[in-house]
N, C-alpha and C positions, 0 to 999 in steps of 0.2 A: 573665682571663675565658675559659671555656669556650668552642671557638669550635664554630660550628653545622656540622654535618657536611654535604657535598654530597652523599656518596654512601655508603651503607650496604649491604656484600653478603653474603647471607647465603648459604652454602654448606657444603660437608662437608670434613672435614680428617680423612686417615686415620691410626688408631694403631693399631702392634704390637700383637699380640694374641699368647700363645703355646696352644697346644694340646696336652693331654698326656695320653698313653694309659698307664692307671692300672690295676697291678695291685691288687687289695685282697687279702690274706690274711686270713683271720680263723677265730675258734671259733665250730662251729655250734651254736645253741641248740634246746631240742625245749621244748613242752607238759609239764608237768609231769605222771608216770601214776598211777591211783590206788594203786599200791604205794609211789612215790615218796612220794607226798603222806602217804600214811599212814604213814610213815617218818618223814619231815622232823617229823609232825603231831605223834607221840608223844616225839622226843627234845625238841620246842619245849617242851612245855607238860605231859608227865607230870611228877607229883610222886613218883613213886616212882622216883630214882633209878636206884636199885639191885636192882630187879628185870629178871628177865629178859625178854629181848625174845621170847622162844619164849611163857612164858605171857601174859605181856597178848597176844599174836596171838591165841592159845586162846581166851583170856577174849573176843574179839573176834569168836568162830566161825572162826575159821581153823584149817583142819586140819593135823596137820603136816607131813602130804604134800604140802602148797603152802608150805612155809617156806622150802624153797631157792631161790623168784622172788626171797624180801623180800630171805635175802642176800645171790642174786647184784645187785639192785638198792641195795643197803645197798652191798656193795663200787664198785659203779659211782659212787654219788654222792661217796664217797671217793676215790676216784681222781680226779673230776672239781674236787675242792677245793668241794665244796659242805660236805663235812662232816669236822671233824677227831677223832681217835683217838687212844687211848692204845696202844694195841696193834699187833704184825703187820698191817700190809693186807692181807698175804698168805692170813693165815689165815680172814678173812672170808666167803668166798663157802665155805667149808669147813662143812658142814652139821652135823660131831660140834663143831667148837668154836661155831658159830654158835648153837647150842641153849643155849650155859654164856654169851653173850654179854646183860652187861647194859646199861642205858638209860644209865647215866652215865658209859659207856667213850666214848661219842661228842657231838659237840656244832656246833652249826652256825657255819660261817666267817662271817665279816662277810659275804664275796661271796655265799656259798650262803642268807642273812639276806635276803638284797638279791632275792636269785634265784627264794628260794621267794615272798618278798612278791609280783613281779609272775608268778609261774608257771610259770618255766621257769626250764629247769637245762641243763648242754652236754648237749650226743653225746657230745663226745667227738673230733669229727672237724673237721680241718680242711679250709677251703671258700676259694674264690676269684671272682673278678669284678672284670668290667674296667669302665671307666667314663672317661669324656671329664673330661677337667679345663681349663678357660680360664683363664690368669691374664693380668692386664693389667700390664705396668710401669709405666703410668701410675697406677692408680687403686690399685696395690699387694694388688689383691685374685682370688680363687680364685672362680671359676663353674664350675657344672656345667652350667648354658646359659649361652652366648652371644647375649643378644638383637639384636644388630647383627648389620648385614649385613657380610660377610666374602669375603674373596680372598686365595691367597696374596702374600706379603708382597714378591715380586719381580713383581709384574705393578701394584704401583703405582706411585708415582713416589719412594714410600722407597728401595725397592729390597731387595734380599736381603740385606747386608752393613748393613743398617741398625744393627740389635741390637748389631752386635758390639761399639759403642759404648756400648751405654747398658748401665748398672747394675742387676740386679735379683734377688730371692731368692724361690726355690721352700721354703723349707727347713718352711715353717710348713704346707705341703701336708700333710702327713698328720694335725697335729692340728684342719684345717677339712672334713678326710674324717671324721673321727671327729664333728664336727659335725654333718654333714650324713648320716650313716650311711644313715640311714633314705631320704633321697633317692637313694641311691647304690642300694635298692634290700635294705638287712641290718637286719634285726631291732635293736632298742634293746638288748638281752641280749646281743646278739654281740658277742666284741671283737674291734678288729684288732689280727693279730700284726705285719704288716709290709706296707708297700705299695713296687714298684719299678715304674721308668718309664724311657722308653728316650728320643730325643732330640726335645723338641717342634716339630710343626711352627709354621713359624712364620706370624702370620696379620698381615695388613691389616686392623682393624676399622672401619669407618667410622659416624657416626650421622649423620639427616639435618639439618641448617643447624645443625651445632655451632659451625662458625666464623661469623665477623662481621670483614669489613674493614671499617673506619671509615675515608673516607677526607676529611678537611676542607682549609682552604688553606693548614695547614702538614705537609702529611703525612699518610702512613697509620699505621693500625697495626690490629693482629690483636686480639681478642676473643674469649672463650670464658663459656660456661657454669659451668664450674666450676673453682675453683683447681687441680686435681690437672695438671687436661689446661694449662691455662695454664703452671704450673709445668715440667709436661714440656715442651712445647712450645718455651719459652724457654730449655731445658736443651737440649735434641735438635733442636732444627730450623733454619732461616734463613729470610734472603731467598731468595737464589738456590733454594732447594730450593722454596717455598713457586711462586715463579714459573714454575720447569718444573712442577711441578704442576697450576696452571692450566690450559697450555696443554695438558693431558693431558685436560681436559673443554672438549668440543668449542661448548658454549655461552658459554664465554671464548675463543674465540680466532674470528678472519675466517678463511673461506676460503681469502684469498689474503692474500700477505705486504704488510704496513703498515709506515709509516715510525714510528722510533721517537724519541722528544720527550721532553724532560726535562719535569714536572709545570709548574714554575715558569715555562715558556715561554709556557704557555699561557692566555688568557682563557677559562675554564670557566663553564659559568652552569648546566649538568647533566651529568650522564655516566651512562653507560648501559653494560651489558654486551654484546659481542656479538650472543648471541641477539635480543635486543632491537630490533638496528636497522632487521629490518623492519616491524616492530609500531611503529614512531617516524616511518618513511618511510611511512607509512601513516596518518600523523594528518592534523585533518580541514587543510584550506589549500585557499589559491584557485588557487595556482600551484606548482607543481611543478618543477625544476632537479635534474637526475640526471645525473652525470659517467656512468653505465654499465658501471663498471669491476668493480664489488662485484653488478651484477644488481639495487638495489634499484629500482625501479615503482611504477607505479599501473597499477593495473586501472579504478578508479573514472570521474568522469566530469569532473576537476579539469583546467584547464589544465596541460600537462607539456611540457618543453623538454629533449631530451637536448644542453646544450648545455658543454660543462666550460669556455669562454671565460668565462661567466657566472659560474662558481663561482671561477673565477680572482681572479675581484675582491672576492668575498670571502675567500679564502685557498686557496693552489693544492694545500691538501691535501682539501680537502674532496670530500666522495665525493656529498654531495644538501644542498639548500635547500627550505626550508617559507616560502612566501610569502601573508599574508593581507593585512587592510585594517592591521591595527594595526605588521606589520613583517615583521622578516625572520630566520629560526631556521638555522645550514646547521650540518651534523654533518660531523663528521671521524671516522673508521678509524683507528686507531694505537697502537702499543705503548709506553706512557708509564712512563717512570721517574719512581717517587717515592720522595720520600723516606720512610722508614719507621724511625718512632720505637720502636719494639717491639725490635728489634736494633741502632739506630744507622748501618743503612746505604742500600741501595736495591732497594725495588721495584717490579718490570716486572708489567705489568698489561696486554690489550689492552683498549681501552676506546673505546665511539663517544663524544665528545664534543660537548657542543651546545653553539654561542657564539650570543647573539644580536647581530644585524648592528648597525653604527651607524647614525644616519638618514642618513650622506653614504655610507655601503656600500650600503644600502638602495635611494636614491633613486640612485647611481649604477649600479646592476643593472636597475634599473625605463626608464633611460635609453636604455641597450645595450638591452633587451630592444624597447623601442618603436621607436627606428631600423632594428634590423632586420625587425619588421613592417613598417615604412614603406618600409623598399627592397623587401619582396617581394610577391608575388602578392596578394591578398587572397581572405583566406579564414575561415569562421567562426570558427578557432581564432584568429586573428589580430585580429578583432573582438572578441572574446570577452578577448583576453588586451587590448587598448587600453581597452577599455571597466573592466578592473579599474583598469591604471595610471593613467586619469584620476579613477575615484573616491576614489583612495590619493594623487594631487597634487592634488585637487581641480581641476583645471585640463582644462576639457570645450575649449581652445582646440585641444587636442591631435587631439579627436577630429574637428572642424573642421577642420582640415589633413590630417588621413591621408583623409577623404570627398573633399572637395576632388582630392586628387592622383589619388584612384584614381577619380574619376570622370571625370577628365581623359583619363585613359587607354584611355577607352573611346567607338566612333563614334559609335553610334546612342541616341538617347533610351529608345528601348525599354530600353535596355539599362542605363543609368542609372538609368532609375527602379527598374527591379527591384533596384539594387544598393542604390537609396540606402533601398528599403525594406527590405531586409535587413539593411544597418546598423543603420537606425531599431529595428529590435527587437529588434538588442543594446544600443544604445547609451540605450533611453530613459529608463529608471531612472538614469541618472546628470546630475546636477546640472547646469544650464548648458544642454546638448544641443539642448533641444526649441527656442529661439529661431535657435539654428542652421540646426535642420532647416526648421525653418519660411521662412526665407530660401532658403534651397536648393531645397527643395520649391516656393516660388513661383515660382524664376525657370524650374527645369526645366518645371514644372505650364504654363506663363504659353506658353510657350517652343512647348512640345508640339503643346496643343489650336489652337493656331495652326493647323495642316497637316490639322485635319480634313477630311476629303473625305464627299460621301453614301457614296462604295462602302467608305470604309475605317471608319465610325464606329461598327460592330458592334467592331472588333478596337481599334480606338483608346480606345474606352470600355471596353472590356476591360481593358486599359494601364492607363489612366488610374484607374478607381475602387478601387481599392485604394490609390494615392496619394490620391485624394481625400478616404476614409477615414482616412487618416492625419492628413492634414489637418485632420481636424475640419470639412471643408468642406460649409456646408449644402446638401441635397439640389437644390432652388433654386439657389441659385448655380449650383451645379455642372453642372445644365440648362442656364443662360444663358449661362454659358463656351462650352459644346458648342456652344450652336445658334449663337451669335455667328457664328461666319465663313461659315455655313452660310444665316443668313438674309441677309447679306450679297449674296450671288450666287446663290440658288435661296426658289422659291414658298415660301408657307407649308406649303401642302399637302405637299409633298415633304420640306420640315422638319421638320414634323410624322411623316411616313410615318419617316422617317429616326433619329426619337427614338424611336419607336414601335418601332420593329424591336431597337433596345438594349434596348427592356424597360423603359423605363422606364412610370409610370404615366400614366393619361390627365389626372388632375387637374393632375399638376406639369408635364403638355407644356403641356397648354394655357392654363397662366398666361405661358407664354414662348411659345407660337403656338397662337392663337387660329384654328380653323378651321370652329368651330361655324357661325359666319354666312355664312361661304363655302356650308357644304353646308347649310342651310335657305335660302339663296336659290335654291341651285339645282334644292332640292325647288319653292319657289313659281313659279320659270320653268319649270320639267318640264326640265331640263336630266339629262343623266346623271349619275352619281358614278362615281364609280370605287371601287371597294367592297377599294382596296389596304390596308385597315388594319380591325379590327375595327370600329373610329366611322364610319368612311364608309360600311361594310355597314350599320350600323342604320339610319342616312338612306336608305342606296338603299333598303332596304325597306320603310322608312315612304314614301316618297316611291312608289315602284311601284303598291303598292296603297291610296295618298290619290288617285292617279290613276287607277288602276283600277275605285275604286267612281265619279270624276267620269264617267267615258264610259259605266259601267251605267248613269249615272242621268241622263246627258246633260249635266252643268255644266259648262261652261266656264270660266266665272267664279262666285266663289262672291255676288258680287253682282248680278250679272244671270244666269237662268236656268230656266231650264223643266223638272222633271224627269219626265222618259220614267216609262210604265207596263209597259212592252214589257220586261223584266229578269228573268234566272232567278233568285229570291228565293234556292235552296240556294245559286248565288254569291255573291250579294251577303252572306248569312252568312260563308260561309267570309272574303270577302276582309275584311268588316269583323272579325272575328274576329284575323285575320292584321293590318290596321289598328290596330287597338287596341291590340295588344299592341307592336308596333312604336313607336306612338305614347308607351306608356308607358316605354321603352326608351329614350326621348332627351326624354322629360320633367323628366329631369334638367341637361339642359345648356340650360336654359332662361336662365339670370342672362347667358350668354356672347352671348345675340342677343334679344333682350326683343324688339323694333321683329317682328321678322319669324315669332316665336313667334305674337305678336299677329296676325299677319296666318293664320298657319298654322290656329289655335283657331277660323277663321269656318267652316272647314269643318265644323266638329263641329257647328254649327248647322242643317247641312246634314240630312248622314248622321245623326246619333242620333234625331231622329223619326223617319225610316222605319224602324230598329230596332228603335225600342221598339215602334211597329204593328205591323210584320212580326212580333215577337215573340208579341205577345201573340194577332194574330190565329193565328199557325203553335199556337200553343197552344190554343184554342180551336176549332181546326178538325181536330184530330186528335180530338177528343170532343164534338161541338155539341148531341149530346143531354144531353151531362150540364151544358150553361149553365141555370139554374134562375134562379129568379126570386127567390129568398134570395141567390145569390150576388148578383144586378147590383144586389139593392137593398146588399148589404153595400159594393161597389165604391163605390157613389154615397154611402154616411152615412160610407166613409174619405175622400174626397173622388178619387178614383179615378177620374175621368171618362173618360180615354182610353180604360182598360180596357172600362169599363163599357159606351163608344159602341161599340167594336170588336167585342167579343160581341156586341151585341144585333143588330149588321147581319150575323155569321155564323150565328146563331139563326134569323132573317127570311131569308134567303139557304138554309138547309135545311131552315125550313119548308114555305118557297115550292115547291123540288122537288120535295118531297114530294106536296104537295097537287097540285103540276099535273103532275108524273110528268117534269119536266126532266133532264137530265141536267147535267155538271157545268161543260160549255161556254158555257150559258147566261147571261150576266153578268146582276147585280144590278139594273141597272135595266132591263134585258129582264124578267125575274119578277115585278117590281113592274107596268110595264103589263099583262100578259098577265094577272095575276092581277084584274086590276083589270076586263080587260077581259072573263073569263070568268065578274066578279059575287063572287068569292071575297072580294073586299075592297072597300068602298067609297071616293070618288074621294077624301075628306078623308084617310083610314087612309093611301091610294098617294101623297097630298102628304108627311104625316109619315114616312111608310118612305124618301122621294126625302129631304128633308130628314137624314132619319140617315143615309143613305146618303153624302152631299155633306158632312156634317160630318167623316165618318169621313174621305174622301179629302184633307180639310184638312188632318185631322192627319198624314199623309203628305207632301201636297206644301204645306209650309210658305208659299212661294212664292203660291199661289194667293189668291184671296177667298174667307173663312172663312166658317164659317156660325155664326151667333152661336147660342150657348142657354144656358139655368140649368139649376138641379137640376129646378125642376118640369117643363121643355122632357125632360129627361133622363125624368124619370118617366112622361111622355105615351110618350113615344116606345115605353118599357119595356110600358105599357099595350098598347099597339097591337102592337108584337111578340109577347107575351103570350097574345095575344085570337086569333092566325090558326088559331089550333087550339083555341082554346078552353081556353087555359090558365089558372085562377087562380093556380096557384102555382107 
């Protein structure tokens, strides 16, 4: 059985070539002229014999004074062997015998038959020309180009004395120039007389990938294209000659000198040509092993080890190793003797050799490699290279002991956890790990936040939430770790200030400290805040101005209390303005204090009548003429009543001025007597105006005794404010 080849190399194998500068002698031929032609024309094909050539020319219009061109051209084709005679040649071009000469004295040679059919005939003269000749020994054959490429014959590895060996015959050279005439440059008509050549040079021809080494596991052997060159080849060449040829092209052989190994010695699984070995040191792999002797690298971004202890245990010739998940590839450098069945003997080849490792080669390089990560510094490459050889033993115990050791060797936690999170994002993609880390991570984690202090928990939460993150640890938790030793031995408030400053959020503080009802109690005792955190500002300024509008308005308590009429209304705008919105601002953290919310909301029982009066009267009293009697009836059919009462007492109130010429110091129920007393109004009208007057200030000071009315109490009233000027409408 045919066995499967490993290595097949296709390259160039040069053959002699000679070169020969070729004279050609030969006869030169011309165009046939029309005297010729008319010549040749009439001895072909007249049927007369034996008549003379003078009168058919006559008969012909030819004068006789142009008869001696036809004989000196009569004589010239004779001489030339176009045409044969019975007579003297000599006396032909002779013009007295040329006139007696008849048609059947001459006749056409075979050659001059041949000559006139394609139109020429000699000069006469003979000519020469040089021309390049190639012949091959191999192929047995004569070119006039050489299509291969060529050198001489002492500049390759034949050498000059090559030939002197081999067998070969020029002798058939001039009848393949006769062949090829017309390439050479000579007419079809011309013969050659003789061609001479002086010594060939001699050539190296080479073509490209004519050879083929075959090489399988019993041997090489040579290949060609075609039987000539084969045939030569096994006549004229060797091993030894074949093998310094090799080394004579610089993509068979290393740079530097290799050790040389019988074929048989070796476990082969590929082989590779020289050139090739850095295009091989360059396939893809996770791990890299370079003795450094040969220059092969990586530039890439693969783990690499110049280590040659490494490569020792696979074999001490090796020059690099290709390590992935599946195994392990190292190539050897070397000048290998094979056997070579082509001649019977041996040959030398440099060749990179690739064996694939065994799995106890394998896994005993993966060994060495990881003990010396483990005795040295740690570092990503070191990470990087444990983190493969655990996913190649499957065995993540590994990576567990190398954390372990090197986290041992270091003082501070800080310093720990940065390493162990740095591991963690080499090592997580590998199997096993994450339960490890997880243990680790909690005793350090556990360990840590132990030592938090108020002044250090900005930089310790710094530390810390990137392991946290790792962790998976919910945000929650991770808050009640923190604050754990922290509420331990300081207030909430401060615990809170303390979370607050890390950044964390208000929601997730204050599920772990709760300081809402601290600061609404001490809004409802008027106590200060301290306004150290964004939440305690919103209190302090709800609380500020909850008690600022209590002393505009005189309360004390929002259940017993009397409110003052003495208050500059544009404040008490601003500050309720300023109130409300503050109010609305911690309206949110109502679920965390219910009891004392409830207590806070009496207020607004307070303050919001006098705003809305205040409002609508500051509105009604920038325009009191435009209050119309369509409006206050539309106020009262919406059910509108405050509105309605309030206009109508700022209407009655700038009537009244008007009509008794008041100024604006005057108060309301001053206008109402005076008016009453100067007859303007009658005493029932001045009860009803005192009556809207006292309802109105009801709805202000909630507090007081009301005055009761309906809609039709509403419409009397409207009548009567209406009527002080004699308004219908």
């Amino acid at each position: 059985m045919e066995l499967k080849p490993i290595k097949k190399i296709k390259t160039s194998c040069p053959f002699p070539m000679l070169e020969y500068k070729v004279d050609v002698l030969y006869n030169e031929v011309r165009k046939a002229s029309g005297i010729a032609y008319i010549i040749l024309e009439l001895i072909q094909k007249s049927a007369m014999g034996s008549e003379k050539i003078a009168e058919v020319l006559k008969r012909f219009g030819i004068p006789s004074d142009l008869h001696y061109m036809f004989a000196k051209e009569l004589s010239s084709l004779v001489a030339n062997g176009i045409l044969d005679t019975r007579i003297n040649s000599s006396y032909i071009d002779n013009i007295k015998y040329f006139e007696q000469m008849t048609l059947d004295l001459f006749e056409l040679t075979a050659k001059g038959r041949k000559m006139f059919a394609e139109g020429a005939i000699p000069t006469g003269q003979e000519k020469a020309k040089t021309t390049p000749v190639f012949y091959s020994p191999v192929t047995r054959k004569f070119e006039l180009v050489c299509t291969q490429s060529y050198a001489p014959l002492e500049t390759s590895f034949l050498g000059e004395d090559f030939l002197d060996k081999v067998k070969y015959d020029v002798s058939g050279m001039e009848e393949y120039l006769k062949f090829v005439q017309t390439k050479v440059g000579l007419k079809a008509e011309e013969m050659i007389i003789k061609i001479t050549y002086q010594e060939p040079k001699k050539l190296a021809a080479k073509a490209e990938e004519n050879l083929t080494i075959t090489i399988d596991a019993d041997g090489m052997d040579f290949g060609f294209a075609t039987s000539d060159e084969k045939a030569f080849f096994e006549s004229y060449y060797s091993s030894a000659l074949m093998s310094a040829g090799m080394l004579m092209k610089d993509k068979y052989k290393f740079d530097i000198s290799v050790p040389t190994v019988d074929f048989e010695s070796l476990k082969v699984d590929n082989l590779y040509i020289p050139s090739d070995a850095g295009k091989q040191a360059a396939r893809p792999c996770k791990l890299f092993i370079g003795r450094g002797v040969h220059g092969y690298s990586r530039t890439d971004n693969v783990l690499k080890y110049e280590n040659g202890g490494y490569l020792d245990i696979l074999d001490e010739k090796a020059e690099f190793a290709l390590l992935d998940n599946a195994g392990c590839k190292y190539y050897l450098p070397l000048n290998v003797r094979i056997p070579c069945k082509t001649f019977g003997d041996v040959f030398e080849i440099q060749l990179l050799v690739e064996t694939i490792a065994s799995e106890d080669q394998f896994k005993s390089v993966l060994q060495a490699i990881y003990l010396d990560c483990f005795e040295r510094g740690c570092s990503a490459e070191s990470s990087q290279t444990l983190a493969y050889i655990a996913t190649v033993l499957g065995d993540a115990e590994l990576l567990n002991k190398y954390t372990l050791k090197k986290l041992s060797e270091l003082g501070a936690d800080e310093d720990r956890i940065d390493l162990l999170l740095r591991l963690n994002t080499t090592f997580s993609k590998c199997e096993g790990w994450n339960a490890y880390f997880a243990e680790i991570a909690k005793d350090i984690f556990n360990r840590y936040v132990q030592t938090v202090e108020l002044e250090s928990i900005i930089f310790k939460n710094t530390v810390l939430t990137p392991l946290r993150k790792a962790m998976d640890m919910p945000e929650a938790e991770y808050i009640s770790a923190l604050a754990e030793p922290l509420k331990a031995k300081e207030s909430a408030e401060l615990v809170y200030q303390a979370l607050d400053s890390a950044s964390f959020g208000e929601s997730e503080i204050l599920a772990i400290v709760n300081v809402i009802d601290i600061y609404a109690t001490r809004v409802l005792e008027r106590t200060p805040i301290d306004g150290a955190t964004e939440l305690a500002s919103k209190f302090a300024l709800f609380s500020g101005n909850l008690w600022k509008l209590c002393d505009m308005l005189g309360v004390e308590n929002p259940s017993d209390y009397t409110l003052k009429d003495d208050y500059n209304i544009d404040e008490f705008f601003n500050t309720f303005a300023t109130y409300s919105k503050a109010q609305k601002e911690i309206e949110k953290y109502k679920a965390y204090a219910k009891d004392s919310y409830e207590q806070l909301k009496r207020f607004d029982s307070i303050f919001n009548p006098v705003q809305e009066v205040l409002s609508i009267e500051r509105t009604a009293s920038e325009h009191p003429e435009k209050i119309t009697r369509k409006f206050i009836d539309e106020q009262i059919s919406r059910g509108r009543y405050s509105v309605a009462i309030s206009n109508l007492l700022i209407k009655a109130q700038y009537d009244l001025r008007i009509l008794l010429s008041a100024d604006l110091s005057v108060q309301a129920n001053e206008l109402i007597d005076e008016a009453e007393n100067q007859g303007i109004i009658k005493r029932d009208e001045a009860n009803r105006l005192h009556k809207l007057r006292m309802c109105r200030n009801g709805l202000q000071h909630p507090e007081k005794r009301q005055i009761p009315f309906d809609k039709a109490t509403l419409e009397e009233w409207r009548d009567t404010v209406f009527s002080l000027k004699g308004e219908d409408e």
